[in-house]
Backbone bond lengths (Angstrom), bond angles and torsions (degrees), N, CA, C in turn:
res aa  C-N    CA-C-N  psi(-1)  N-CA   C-N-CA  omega(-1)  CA-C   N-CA-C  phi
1 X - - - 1.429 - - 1.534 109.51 -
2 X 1.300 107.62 124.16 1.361 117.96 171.59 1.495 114.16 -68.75
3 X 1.646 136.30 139.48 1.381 143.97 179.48 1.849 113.20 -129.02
4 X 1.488 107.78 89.09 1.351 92.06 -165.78 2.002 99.36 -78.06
5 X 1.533 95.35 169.21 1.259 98.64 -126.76 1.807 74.39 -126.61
6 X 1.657 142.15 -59.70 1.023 125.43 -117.13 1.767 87.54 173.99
7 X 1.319 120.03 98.87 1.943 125.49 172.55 1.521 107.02 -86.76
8 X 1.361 126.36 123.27 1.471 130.69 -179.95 1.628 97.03 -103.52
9 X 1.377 133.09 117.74 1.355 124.13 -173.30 1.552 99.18 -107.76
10 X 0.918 122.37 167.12 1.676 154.48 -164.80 2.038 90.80 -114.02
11 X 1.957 97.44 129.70 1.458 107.48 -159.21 1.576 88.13 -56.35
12 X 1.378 127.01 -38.48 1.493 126.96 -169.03 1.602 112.59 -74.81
13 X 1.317 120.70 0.90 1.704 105.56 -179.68 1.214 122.43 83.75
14 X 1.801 122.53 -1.31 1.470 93.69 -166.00 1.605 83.37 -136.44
15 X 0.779 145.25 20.69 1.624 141.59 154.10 1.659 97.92 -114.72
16 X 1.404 114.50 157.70 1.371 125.80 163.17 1.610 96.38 -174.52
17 X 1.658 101.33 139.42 1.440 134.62 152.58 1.910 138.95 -58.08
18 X 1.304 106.59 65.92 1.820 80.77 -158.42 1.641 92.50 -88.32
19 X 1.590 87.82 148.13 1.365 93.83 -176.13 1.736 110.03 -117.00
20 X 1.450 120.72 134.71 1.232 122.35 -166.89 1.959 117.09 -142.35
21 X 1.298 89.93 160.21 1.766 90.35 162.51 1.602 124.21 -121.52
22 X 1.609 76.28 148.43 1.326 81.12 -169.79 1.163 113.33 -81.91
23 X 1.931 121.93 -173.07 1.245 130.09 -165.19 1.994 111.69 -66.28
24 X 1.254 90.20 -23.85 1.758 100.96 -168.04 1.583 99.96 -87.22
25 X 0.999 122.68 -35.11 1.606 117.03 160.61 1.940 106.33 139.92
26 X 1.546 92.05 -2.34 1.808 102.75 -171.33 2.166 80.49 -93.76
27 X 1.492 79.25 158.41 1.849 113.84 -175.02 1.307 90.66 -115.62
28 X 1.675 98.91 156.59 1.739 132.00 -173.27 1.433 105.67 -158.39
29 X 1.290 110.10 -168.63 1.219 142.29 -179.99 1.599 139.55 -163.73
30 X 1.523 113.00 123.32 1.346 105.58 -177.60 1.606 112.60 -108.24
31 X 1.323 117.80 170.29 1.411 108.00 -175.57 1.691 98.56 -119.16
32 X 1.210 100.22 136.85 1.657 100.94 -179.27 1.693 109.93 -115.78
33 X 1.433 111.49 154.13 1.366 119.38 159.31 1.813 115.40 -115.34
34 X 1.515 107.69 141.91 1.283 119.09 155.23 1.596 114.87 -82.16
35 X 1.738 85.01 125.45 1.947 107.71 -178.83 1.392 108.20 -100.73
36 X 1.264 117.57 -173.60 1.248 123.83 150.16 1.247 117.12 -117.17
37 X 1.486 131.13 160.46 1.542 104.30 -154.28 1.928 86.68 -149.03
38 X 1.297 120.28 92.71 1.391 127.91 -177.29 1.676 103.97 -68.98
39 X 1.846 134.37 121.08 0.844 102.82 162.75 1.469 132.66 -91.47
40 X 1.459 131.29 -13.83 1.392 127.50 144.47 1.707 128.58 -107.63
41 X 1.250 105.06 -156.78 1.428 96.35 156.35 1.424 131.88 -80.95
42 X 0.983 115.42 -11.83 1.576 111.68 179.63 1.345 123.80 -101.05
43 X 1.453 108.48 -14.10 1.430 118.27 162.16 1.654 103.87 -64.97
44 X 1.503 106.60 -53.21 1.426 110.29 -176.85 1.647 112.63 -46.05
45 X 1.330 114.13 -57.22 1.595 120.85 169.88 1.822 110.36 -46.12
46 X 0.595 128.52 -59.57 2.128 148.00 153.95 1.337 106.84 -27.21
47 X 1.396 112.07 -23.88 1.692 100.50 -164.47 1.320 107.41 65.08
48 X 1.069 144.22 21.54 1.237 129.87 178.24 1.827 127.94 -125.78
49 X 1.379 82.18 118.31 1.593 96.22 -144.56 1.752 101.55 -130.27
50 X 1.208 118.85 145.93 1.462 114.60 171.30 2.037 100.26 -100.34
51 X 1.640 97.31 -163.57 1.865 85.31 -173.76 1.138 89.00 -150.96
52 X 1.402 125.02 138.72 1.360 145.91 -173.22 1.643 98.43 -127.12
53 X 1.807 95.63 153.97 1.620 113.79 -175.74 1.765 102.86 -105.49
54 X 1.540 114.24 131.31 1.671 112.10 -158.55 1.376 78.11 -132.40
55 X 1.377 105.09 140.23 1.748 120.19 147.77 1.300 126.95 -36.04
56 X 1.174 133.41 111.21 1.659 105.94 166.01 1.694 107.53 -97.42
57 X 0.698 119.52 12.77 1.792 102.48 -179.50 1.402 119.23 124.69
58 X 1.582 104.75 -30.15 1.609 101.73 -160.64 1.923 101.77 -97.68
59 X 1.503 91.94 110.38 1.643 89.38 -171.95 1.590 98.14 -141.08
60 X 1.644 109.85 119.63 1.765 122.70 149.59 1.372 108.57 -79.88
61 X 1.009 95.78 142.71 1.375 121.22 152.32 1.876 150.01 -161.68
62 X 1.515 81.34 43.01 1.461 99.04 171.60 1.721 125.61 -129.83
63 X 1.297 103.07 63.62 1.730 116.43 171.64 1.084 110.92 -85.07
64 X 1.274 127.33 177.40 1.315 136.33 149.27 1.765 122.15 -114.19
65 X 1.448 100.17 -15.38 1.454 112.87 169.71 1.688 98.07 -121.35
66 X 1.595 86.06 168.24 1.654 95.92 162.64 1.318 118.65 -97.04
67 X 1.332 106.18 1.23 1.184 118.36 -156.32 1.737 83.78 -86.59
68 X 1.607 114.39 -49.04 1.333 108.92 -152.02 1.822 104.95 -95.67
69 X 1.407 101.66 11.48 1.541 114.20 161.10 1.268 121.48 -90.59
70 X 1.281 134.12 -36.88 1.524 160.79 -178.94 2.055 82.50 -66.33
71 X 1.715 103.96 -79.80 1.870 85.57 -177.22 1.717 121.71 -50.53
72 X 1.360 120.11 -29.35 1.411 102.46 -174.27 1.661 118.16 -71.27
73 X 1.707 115.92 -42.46 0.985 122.58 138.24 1.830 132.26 -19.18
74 X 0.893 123.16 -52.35 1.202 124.92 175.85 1.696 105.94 -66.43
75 X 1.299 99.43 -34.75 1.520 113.54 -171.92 1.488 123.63 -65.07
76 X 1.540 99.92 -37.51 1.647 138.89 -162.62 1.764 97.04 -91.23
77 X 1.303 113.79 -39.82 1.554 111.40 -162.29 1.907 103.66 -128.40
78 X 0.898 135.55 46.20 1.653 149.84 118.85 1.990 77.69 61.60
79 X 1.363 115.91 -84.29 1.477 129.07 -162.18 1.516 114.55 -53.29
80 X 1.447 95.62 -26.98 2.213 87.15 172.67 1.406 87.51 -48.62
81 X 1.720 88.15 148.37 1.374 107.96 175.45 1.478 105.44 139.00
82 X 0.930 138.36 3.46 1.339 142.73 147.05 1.848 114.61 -80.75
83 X 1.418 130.16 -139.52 1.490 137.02 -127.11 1.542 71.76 -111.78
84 X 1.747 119.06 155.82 1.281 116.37 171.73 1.833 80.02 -131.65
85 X 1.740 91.07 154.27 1.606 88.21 166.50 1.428 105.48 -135.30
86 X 1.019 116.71 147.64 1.561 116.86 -174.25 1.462 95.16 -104.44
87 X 1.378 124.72 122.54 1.469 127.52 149.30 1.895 133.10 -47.98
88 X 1.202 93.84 136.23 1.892 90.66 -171.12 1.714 109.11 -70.34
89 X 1.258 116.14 129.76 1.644 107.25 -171.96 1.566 113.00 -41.07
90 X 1.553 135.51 148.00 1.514 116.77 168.84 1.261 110.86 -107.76
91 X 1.383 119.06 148.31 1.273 121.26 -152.19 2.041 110.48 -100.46
């Protein structure tokens, strides 16, 4: 089971990093994009659309800290540097 852990956002809002651990006890990272997400056609015609966060592909996942996933990340994606949010532990 995946536990995300920690969202690194992009100053513009539409990329973000969440960074998490995995079930075996090692940390990663996936890279997300903000979409727009039409639910029919006439919303689509309306412009009116809500926005969902999608995978694009770029995913670590072999740390042993989060600490030392959070630096490669920073390393890997130039734009961290906006709002970070840390997730509340789940119980």
């Amino acid at each position: 089971m995946v536990r995300e852990l920690k969202i690194l956002v992009s100053p513009d809002n539409t990329r973000r990093v969440v960074l998490f651990e995995r079930g075996d006890g090692l940390f990663g990272y996936e890279e997300e994009r903000q979409v727009q997400v039409y639910h029919d056609e006439l919303a689509e015609r309306l412009n009116d659309y809500s926005t969902a966060w999608v995978p694009v592909g770029n995913v670590a996942t072999i740390f042993d800290t989060l600490d030392a996933a959070e630096r490669d990340a920073k390393l890997s994606f130039p734009w961290i540097g906006g709002e970070t949010f840390r997730q509340e532990p789940s119980s």
